[in-house]
N, C-alpha and C positions, 0 to 999 in steps of 0.2 A: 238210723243215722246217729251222727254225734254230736254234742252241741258244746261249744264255746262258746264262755260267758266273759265280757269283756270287761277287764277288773276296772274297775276306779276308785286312785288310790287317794289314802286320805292323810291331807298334810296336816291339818290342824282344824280345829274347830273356828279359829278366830281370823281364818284368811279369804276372807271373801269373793281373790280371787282363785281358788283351788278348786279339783275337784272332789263336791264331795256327794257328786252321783253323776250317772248320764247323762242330764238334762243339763248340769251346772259346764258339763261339757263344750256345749254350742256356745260358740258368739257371737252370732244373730240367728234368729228363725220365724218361718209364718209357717202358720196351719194352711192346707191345700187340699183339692184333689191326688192331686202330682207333684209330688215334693223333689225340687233339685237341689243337690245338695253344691255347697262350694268353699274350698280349699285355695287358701290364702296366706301369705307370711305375712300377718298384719302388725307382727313381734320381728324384730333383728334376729335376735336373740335368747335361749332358752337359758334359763337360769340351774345352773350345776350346784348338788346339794354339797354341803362344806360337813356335812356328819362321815362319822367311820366307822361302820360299813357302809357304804352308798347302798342305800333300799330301791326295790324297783317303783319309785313313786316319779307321777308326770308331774314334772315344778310346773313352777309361774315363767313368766318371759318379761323381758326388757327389750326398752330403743322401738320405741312406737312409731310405725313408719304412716308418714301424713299418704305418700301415693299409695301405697296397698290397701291402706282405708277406705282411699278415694275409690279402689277396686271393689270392695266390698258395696260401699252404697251406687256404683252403677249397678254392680249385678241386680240389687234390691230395686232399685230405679225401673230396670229393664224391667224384672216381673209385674211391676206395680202397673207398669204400661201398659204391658202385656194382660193383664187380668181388667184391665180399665178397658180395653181394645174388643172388638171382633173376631179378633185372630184367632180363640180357641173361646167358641159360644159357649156360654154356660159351663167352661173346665176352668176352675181358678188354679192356678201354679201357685205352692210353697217352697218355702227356703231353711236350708239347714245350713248352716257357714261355719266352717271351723276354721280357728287359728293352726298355722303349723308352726309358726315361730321360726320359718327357714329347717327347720329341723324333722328329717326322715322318719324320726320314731316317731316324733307326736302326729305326723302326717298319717303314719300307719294304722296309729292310735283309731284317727279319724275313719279312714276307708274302712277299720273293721266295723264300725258304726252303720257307716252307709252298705254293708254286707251284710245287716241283721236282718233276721225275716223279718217283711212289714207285721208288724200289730203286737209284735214279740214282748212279754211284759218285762222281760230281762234280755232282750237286746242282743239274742241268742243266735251266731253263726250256725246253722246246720250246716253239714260237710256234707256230701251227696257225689253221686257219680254225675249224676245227670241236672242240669242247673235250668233244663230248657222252661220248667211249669216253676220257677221258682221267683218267685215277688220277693224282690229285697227291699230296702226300708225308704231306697231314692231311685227315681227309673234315670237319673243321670248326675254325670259332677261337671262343677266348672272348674277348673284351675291344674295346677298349682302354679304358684307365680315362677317356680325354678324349676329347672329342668331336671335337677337330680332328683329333688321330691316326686317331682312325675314322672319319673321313669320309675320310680319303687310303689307307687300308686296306682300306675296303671299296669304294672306287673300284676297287684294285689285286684284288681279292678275287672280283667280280662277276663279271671276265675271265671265268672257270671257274666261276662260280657258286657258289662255297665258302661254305655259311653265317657267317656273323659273327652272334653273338650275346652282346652288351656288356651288362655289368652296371652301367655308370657312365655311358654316355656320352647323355648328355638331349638335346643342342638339337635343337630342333622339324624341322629341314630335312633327319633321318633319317631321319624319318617317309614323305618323300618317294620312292614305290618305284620312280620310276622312274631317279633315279638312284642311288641305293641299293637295287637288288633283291634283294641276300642280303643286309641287314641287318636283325637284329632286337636286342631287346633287352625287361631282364627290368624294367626300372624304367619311369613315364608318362615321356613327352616335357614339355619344358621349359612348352610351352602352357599342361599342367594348373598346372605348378609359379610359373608366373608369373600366371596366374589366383589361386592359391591366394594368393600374397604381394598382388595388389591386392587381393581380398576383406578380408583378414586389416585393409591398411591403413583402407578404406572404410570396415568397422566400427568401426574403433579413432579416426573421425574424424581423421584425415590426409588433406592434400592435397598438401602441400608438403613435397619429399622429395630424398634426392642420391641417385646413383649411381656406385656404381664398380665395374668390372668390368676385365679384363683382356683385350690386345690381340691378342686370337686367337678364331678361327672361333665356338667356344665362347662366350666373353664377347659377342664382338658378334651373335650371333645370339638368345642371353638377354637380351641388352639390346633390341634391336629387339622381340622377343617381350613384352617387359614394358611397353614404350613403346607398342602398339598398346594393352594390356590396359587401361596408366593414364587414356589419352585417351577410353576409350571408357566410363569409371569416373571420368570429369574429378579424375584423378587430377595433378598439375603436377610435372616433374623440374625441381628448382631448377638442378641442376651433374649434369653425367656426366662422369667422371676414367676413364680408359683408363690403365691401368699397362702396362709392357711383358711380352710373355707370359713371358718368360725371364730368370731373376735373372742369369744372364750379362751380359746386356745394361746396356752402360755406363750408359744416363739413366735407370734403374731407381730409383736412392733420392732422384732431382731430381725423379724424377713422383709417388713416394712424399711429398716431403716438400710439394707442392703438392695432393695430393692433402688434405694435413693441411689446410694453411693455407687451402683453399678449404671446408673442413668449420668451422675456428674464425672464418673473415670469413663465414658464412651462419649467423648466428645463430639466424636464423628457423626453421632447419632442423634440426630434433631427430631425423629418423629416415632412416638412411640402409642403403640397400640395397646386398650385397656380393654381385656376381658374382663368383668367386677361385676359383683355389687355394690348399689348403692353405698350403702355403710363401709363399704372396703377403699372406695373409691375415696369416699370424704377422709378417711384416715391418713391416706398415700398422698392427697389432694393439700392436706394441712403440713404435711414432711417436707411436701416439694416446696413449699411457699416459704417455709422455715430456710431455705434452702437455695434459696432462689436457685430453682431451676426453671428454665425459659424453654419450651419445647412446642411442635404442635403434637396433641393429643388426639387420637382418633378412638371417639369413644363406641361402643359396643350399646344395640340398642337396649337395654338396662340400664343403662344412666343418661345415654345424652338426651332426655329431656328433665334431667331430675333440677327440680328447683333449687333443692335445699345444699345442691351440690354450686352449681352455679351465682348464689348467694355465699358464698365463704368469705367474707375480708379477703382484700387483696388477690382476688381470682385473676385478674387483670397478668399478674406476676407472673404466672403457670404459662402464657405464653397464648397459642389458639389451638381452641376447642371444636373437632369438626368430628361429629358424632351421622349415626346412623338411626332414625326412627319411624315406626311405623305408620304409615301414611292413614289417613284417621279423615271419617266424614262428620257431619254434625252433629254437635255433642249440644246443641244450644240449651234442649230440654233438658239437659244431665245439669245443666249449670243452671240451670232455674227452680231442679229440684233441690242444688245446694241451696241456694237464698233460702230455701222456707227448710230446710234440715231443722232448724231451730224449733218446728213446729210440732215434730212427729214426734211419736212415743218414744219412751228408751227402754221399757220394761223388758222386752225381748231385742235387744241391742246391745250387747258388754260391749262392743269396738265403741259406740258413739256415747254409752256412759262413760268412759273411758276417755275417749275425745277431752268429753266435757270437763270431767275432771283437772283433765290436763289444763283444758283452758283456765281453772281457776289457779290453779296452783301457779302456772307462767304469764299471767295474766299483765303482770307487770316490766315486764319485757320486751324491748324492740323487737324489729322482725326476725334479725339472726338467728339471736338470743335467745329468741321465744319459741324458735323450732330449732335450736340445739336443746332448748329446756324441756321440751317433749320427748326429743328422743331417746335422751338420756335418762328418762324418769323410767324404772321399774313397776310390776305390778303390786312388788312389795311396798315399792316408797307409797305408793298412792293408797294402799292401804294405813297410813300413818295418817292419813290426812282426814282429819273428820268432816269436812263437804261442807264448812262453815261459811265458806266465801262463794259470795254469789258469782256465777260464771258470768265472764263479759264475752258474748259470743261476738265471733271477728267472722263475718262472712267474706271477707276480701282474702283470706288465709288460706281457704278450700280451695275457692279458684283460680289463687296465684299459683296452687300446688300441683293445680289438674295437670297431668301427661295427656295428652288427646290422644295418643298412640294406645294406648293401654286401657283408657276409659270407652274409646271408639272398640279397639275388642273382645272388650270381657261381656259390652254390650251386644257385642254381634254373635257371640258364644252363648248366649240366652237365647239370641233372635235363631241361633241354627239348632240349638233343642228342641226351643215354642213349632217351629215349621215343622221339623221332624214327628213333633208330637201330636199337631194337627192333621200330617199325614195317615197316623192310625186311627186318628179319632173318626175319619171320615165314616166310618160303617160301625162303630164301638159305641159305648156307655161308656165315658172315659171317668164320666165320675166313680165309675169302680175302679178302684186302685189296681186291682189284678186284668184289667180288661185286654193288657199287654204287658208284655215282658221287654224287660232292657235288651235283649239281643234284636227283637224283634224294633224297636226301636234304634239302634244298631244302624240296622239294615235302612233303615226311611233314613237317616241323615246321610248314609252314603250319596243317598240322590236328591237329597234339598236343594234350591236354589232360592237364594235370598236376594231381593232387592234392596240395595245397600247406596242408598241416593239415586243416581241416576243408572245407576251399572246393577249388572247380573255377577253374583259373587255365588262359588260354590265349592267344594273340596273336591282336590284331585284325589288320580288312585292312591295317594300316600297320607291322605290326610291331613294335609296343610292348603291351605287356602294363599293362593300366589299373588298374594297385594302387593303392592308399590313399598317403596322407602322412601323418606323424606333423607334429605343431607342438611341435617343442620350447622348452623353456624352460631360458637356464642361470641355475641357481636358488642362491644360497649357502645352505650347508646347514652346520654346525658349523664354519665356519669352510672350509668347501672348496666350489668350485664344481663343482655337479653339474648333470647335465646331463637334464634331466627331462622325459617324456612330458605337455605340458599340455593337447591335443585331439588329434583326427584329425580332418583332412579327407575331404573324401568328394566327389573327384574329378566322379563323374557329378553329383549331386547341387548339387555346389558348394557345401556349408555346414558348418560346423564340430560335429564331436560330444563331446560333456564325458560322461567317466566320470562326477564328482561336481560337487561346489558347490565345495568348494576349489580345483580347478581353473579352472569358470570365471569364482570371483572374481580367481585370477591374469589372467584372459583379457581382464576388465572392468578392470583396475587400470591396461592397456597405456592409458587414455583421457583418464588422468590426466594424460598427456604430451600438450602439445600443438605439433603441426607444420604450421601453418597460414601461409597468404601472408598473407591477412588475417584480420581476425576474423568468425567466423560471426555471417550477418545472420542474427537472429532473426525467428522467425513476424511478420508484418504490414511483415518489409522484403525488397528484393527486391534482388539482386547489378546493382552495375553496374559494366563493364569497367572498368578505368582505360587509363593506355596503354600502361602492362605489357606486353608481349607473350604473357604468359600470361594464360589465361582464371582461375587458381584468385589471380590478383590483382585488387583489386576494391575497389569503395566500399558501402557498405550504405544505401539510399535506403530511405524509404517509400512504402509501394505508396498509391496515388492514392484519392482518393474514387469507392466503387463497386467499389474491389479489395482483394483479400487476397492474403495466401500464410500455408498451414496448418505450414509445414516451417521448416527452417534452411537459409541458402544456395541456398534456391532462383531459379530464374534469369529469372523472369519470374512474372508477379499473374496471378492468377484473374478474370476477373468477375466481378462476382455478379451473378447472371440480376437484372435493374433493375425487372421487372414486379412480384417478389414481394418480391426482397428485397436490402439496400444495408448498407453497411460504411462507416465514417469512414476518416481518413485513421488508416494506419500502425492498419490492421486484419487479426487473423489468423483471423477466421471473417465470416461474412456474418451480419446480425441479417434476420429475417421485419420485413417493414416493420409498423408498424401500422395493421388496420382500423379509419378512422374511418366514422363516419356519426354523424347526428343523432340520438342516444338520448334514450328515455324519462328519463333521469338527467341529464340536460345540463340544469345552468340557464337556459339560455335555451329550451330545450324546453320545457321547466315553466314556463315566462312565457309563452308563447304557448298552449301549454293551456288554461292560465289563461283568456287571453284569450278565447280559443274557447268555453270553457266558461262564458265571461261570458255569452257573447254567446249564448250557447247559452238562459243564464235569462232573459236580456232578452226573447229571442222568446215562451220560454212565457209570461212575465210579461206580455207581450203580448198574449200570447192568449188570457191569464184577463183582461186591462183589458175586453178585445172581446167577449168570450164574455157580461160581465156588465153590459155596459151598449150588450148586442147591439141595442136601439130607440131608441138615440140618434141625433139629427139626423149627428155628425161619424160615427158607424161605416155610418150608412145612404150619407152622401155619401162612404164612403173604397170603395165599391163593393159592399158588404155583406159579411157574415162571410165567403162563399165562398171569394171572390175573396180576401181579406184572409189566411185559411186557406193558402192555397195560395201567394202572397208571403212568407206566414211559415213558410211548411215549407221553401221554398224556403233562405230564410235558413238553415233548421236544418241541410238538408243543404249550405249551403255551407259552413257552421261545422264539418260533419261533417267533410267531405273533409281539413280538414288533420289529421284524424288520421293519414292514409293517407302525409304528408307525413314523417311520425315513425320514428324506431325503425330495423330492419335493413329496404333496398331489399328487394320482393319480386316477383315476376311480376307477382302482383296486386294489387300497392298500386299497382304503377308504370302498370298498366293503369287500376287505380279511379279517381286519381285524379283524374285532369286529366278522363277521362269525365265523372265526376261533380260538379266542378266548374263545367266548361264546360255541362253540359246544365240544371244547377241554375239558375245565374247567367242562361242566355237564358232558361228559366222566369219567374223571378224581371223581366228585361227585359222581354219581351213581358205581363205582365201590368201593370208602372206601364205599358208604352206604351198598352196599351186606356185606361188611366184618362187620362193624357195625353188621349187623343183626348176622351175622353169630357168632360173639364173643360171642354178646348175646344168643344167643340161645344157644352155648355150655357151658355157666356158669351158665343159668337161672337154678331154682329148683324149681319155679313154673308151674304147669300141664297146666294153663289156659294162662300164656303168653309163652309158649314153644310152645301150640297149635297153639296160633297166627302168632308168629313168624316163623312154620314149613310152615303157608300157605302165610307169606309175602314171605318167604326165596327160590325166585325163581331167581338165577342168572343172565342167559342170556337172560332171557323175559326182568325183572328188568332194566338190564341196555339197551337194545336197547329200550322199552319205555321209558325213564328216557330222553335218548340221543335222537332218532326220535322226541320226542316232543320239542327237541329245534332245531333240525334240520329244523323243518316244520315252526317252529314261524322265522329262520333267511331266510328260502327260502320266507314264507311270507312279510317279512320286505323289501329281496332285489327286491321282483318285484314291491310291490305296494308304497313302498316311497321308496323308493333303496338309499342309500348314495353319497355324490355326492361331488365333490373339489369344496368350496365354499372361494371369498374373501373375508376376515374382514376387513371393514375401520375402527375400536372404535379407531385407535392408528391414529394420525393427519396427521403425515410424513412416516407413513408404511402402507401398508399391507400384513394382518396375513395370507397366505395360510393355511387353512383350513379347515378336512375332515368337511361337514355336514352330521349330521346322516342321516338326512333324516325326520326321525321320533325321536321326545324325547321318545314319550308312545312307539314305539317298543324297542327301545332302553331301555328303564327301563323294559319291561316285560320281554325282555332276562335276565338283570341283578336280574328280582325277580325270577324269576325262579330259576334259580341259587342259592338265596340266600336261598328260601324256600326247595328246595335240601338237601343245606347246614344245614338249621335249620332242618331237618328232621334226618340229620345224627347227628349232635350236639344231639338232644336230646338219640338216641340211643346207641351214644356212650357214654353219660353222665350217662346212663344206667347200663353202665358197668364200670364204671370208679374204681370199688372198686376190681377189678380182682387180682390176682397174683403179689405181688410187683414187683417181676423178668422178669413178662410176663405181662404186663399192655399197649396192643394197644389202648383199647380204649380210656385212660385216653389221651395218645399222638393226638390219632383223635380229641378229646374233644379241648383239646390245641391250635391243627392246627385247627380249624373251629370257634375259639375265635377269632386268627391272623387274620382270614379271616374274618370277619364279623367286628371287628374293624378296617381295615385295610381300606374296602368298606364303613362303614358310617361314616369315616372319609373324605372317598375322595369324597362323593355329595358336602357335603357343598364348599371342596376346589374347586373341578370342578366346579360348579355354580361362583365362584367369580372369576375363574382363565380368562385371557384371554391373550394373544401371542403368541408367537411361542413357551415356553412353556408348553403349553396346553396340549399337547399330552404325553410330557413327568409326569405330574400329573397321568395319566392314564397306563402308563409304569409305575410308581415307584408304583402303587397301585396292580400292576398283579403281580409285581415283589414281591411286599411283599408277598400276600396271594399266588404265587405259593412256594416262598420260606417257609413259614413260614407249610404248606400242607407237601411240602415234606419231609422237616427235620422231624416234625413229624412222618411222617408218614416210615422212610426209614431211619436216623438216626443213629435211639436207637438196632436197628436191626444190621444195617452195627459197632456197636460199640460191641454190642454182640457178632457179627461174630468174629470181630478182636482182641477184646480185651479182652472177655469175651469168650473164646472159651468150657473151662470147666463148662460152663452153656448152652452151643450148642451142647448138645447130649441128645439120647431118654432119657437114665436113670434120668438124672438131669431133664429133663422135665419132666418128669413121678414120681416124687419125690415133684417136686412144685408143681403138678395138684394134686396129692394123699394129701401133707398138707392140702392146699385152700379146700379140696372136705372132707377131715376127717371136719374141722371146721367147714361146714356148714353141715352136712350128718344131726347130732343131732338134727338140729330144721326143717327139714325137713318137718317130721311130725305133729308138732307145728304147722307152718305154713299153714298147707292146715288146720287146722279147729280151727287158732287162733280168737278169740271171742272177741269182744267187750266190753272186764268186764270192770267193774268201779274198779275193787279192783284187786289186782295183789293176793288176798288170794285166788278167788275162780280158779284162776290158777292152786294154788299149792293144794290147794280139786281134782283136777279133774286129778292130779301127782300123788297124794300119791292114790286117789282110784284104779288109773291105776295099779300102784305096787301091792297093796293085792291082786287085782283079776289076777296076772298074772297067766298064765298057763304055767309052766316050760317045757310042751312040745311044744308047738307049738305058745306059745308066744304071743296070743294074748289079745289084751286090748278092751273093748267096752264100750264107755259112749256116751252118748249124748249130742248134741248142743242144748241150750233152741230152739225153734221155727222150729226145724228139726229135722229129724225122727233119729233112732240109726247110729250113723257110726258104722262103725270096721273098726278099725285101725290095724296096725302090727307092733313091735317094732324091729326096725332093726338090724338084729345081728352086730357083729364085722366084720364078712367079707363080711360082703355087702355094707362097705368103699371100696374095692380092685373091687368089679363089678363095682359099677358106675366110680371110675375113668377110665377103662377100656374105658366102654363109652362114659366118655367125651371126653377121647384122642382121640375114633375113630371119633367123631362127628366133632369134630375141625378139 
């Protein structure tokens, strides 16, 4: 093997504190069985030599920090505990403590130390392949207070597997075991702590925010961690400021003082988050006051407990302080072993000779004063001071100074060793140094579990221990700022818990600040980009007709489902559209009712004119009661049917009605069409349509086929597309209730049906339209079936355009006409007869008008059956005047011939054979 001897360099004979061996190295230590070693920034700052050429010599250090101290005498606390205790019978635990001064190299300095083989009389690294039988000089470390140090430490540390187990150092890429395999630690990883600070912002309504962290492993790996957290929380970093990690460093108060000036040109930006250290923080903390900048601060848990930050003159000015730190059990005995500190030795203690020192030298100084007069003393000033002045020990300085966060885990970092190393002891001689190895060792604190007050505390697979956060508050309180418990977070959980109401109305007051790019689009507007390069900058639109949004800021509208229900513009809920349909309550419902219900007493009235003046010539010639009966029922149920048109769509309205209309209405057809026929036939005087019209003129076949065949086309329609309550969306903010036919094409063949009915009787009543002026039905059929037919191709076009609630009533006013417009014709001029014309409502005057109309046309009778096609109306009167000379005064007969047909014979009709045929027309009618 090879052996590396680790230099120590020597500064001067007369600087006491230099090193000028190995031993002069430590800054506290005890003799032990089991020596843990621990790594501390008990110094700010390392001191840079001013000679030229820079030699490889480790300086002195400056900026005495009071809480890293305080870190130091817990650890020494804990073991002193621990070896007073049971816990490890007859093994006493020692301590080896180096300063790192915040600084990599002299930390490295340190771990080569703690990698010397134990008992080595020169402190000698062996290099080895295999490390498994190798005893180094400490079986574990505590620290380092920062996480860059430990991450170069436990790189160096792993070689051997020597546990590291750090009370301070967070960033998340610790976590990482594989190249950190001995490391653990007693505080969460930054992940949780940067989760915790976006929640904190998200609720407090923040999206626009700065950052400044410091330019080491530490800062940039918190900042990356919080940048993933904001983005995914559309959280917006307005500015991120990197300070240099090290106050030595020349451009430190140029980045400091842009750091400022990038805080007072972002106006917009009221909340700004501090990755730092202590010493970084009080430097930035004195700019901004110089400055008055008024901000809330959300501090990183590395300072928000730090007293000496929170004591600055004029802290008040900075604005509020709402920090993140680690939630910490009873430290009562740590602060009892402060009061008697005064007591203990110092001979193997430099940090508490050092202490003391300082105490005399600042001795004369208020509280500020006297811890800015500490920090800023070197190890060289103190070497000028010859120890003349007796020290005034201030025990209320330690405790004012204590973090609970930090002292609670550097203690509990001792207590996860002490268990771990009790785990080996259990079968071992642990007073041999060698009786175990640091890996083996390793392995037992993977699985320790500590009792940590009342709770089970122990390391996950990653090596961090998942304690709580406190959310402090620094709070002025009589005129001093104090530094207050105002929630805890609850890491698994993710959500904040309040002891009381006074707290989280502190918690709600943070909301009153606002740190926003733009301003929050309120419910019914929706965020649109600008061309900001950040998403949390923006313009506020509103959401469109048919959308909403329920929230603030939100990034995109809702639809609202458009079937049921619809939203105006710059709407932040969706309204239920309204159902309309054609109600009993509509005015115009109740006017067609009306109407119906007119028409409804017209029929009866009808019925009673008929029923009581049932032996009258017009009720005998309207077809007789039966017939009449059954026209006028007809009527009743089509007056009926538009109720069915009324009110809420149902199954079976929407089936009733059009059934029932359509089969009424051909009823009602096929019965004028018999009369039609029947008029005609008894006025015709022609052989050849008399013939015809004897074999159309079949009553009650006529009208049950007339009527069965719409009967069969509407039982058709309701089975195989049957009608059905359909909703209408065409209207934006309603919907139309209503019926669908089902079918348009059956729907229009009941309605041709009908119409072709209608044109069937039309034409046969037009037929007869020249009848008896006094007694002329058919002309009034003719009339009613004109009503009707313009009444229907009036209403296609309207029906096809019409659409609402409406609708139905289109199709009511359209039944309405053509039943009205049927009846009157048809029942009228009759009922006007009856009443007012009574002296025209007997046989004799009816048999009076049939014998004129039948005298008038008797004469051309015979004309007509064998009138000829002449061109000249002379050879008419040739075929007159022959007829005369050849008459025969007995028996009256005439005979000539038609060109291209053989002889007729004809017979010239006497005088009273006007008195026969009317006879017969009256009985045929």
């Amino acid at each position: 093997f090879v052996i590396f001897l680790i230099p120590c360099f020597v500064v001067g004979s007369e600087v006491a504190f230099s090193c000028q061996n190995a031993d002069d190295f430590v800054g506290a230590s005890s003799p032990g069985d089991i020596v843990i070693g621990g790594l501390f920034a008990v110094h700010s700052e390392m001191l840079h030599p001013e000679e030229d050429p820079i030699k490889p010599v480790i300086q002195n250090c400056a900026g005495f920090e009071i809480q890293v101290f305080l870190q130091t005498l817990a650890m020494i606390h804990a073991i002193e505990t621990i070896n007073n205790s049971t816990l490890l019978s007859g093994v006493t635990l020692g301590y080896e403590i180096y300063d790192t001064c915040a600084e990599v190299t002299k930390a490295m300095a340190s771990a080569l130390r703690f990698l010397s083989k134990l008992n080595s009389s020169e402190d000698a690294v062996e290099f080895k392949c295999n490390y498994s039988d190798y005893i180094p000089r400490v079986k574990a470390v505590t620290g380092a207070s920062y996480s860059e140090v430990s991450m170069a430490v436990s790189r160096l540390l792993a070689l051997q597997l020597i546990p590291q187990v750090s009370p301070a150092s967070s960033a998340e890429i610790l976590s990482d075991k594989i190249r950190f395999p001995s490391f653990f630690r007693t505080i969460p990883s930054d992940f949780h702590q940067t989760r915790a600070m976006t929640r904190l912002i998200c609720e407090s309504g923040w999206n626009w925010i700065g950052v400044i962290a410091t330019d080491d492993d530490n800062g940039r790996f918190a900042l990356e961690s919080f940048g993933v957290q904001a983005m995914a929380n559309n959280v917006c970093i307005a500015f991120k400021e990197m300070l240099p990690a090290y106050l030595s460093d020349s451009t430190f108060h140029t980045k400091v003082d842009q750091a400022i000036e990038k805080i007072v040109k972002e106006k917009r930006v009221n909340v700004i988050v501090v990755f730092m250290r202590q010493f970084h923080v009080l430097k930035l903390f004195k700019k901004a006051i110089e400055r008055n900048v008024n901000k809330i601060w959300i501090a990183s848990d590395n300072w928000s407990a730090a007293v000496k930050i929170s004591t600055i003159p004029n802290i008040r000015q900075l604005g509020t302080v709402v920090g993140f730190g680690f939630k910490y059990g009873d430290i009562s005995s740590f602060q009892e072993f402060l009061r008697n500190l005064h007591k203990k030795p110092t001979e193997n203690n430099k940090f508490l000779r050092e202490y003391i020192m300082l105490l005399s030298i600042c001795a004369h100084l208020d509280y500020h004063d006297f811890q800015t007069c500490i920090a800023n003393q070197s190890q060289d000033n103190l070497l000028e001071n010859d120890g003349s002045k007796p020290p005034i020990w201030r025990d209320d300085f330690l405790n004012a100074n204590v973090e609970p966060g930090f002292i609670h885990s550097t203690m509990l970092a001792v207590y996860a060793i002490a268990h771990a190393i009790k785990g080996q002891c259990k079968d071992r001689d642990c007073k041999d140094p060698s009786a175990f190895t640091p890996w083996e060792l390793l392995e037992e604190l993977k699985r320790v579990v500590i009792i940590d007050g009342d709770k089970e505390v122990k390391f996950d697979s990653k090596g961090d221990m998942s304690t709580s956060y406190d959310v402090l508050l620094w709070k002025e309180i009589d005129g001093h700022m104090e530094i207050t418990t105002m929630a805890e977070y609850d890491a698994e959980k993710g959500g904040f818990i309040f002891e009381d109401e006074e707290k989280k109305k502190d918690f709600l007051a943070l909301k009153k600040v606002q740190s926003t790019c733009s301003q929050p689009c309120r419910p019914g507007q929706v965020k649109k980009v600008t061309e900001s390069p950040h998403t949390c900058c923006y313009e506020c639109i509103y959401c469109p007709e048919n959308h909403y949004s329920n929230q603030t800021d939100m990034d995109y509208c809702y639809r609202c489902n458009n079937k049921t229900y619809w939203a105006p513009i710059n709407s932040s809920t969706c309204y239920r559209k309204t159902i309309y349909f054609l109600a009993w309550t509509d005015w115009f419902a109740i006017f067609l009712l009306l109407l119906s219900a007119f028409g409804v007493v017209l029929v009866l009235s009808i019925c009673v004119i008929f029923t009581k003046n049932l032996d009258t010539p017009v009720v005998k010639a309207s077809g007789g009661l039966t017939v009449c009966y059954i026209i006028l029922f007809s009527h009743f149920l089509i007056f009926l049917s538009t109720v069915f048109f009324i009110d809420v769509p149902t199954e079976f309205k929407c089936k009733t009605r059009q059934a029932l209309f359509g089969i009424s209405f051909t009823l009602c057809i096929s019965c004028i069409l018999i009369k039609s026929l029947k008029i005609l036939l008894a006025f015709s005087f022609d052989p050849k349509l008399q013939n015809f019209l004897k074999c159309m003129y079949k009553p009650i076949p006529t009208v049950v086929t007339c009527t069965g065949i719409q009967v069969i086309i509407c039982t058709f329609w309701l089975i195989f597309r049957t009608p059905f309550v359909d909703q209408n969306f065409s209207i934006p903010r309603a919907i139309i209730l209503e019926c669908n036919e089902g079918s348009i094409v059956a729907f229009g063949i009941m309605l041709g049906y009908i119409a072709a009915l209608a044109f069937i009787c039309f034409i046969f009543a037009f037929k007869g339209r020249k009848l008896p002026e006094n007694y002329n039905e058919a002309k009034f059929i003719t009339f009613g079936m004109l009503i009707y037919f313009i009444a229907w191709i009036v209403f296609i076009p309207v029906y096809a355009t019409t659409f609402g609630k409406y609708l139905p009533a289109v199709e009511i006013i359209v039944v309405l006409i053509s039943n009205y417009g049927i009846l009157c014709c048809t029942f009228l001029p009759k009922c006007y007869i009856i009443i007012y014309k009574q002296e025209t409502n007997t046989k004799s005057a009816f048999l009076k008008m049939v014998y004129t109309y039948s005298s008038k046309s008797a004469g051309s009778v015979a004309v007509s059956q064998v009138s000829l096609d002449s061109k000249s109306s002379s050879f008419r009167a040739t075929i007159t005047d022959s007829c005369q000379a050849e008459n025969d005064s007995v028996n009256g007969n005439c005979h000539f011939q038609v060109p291209g047909q053989s002889l007729i014979k004809g017979k010239v009709l006497p005088r009273n054979a006007a008195r026969t045929m009317v006879r017969k027309r009256v009985s045929s009618i």
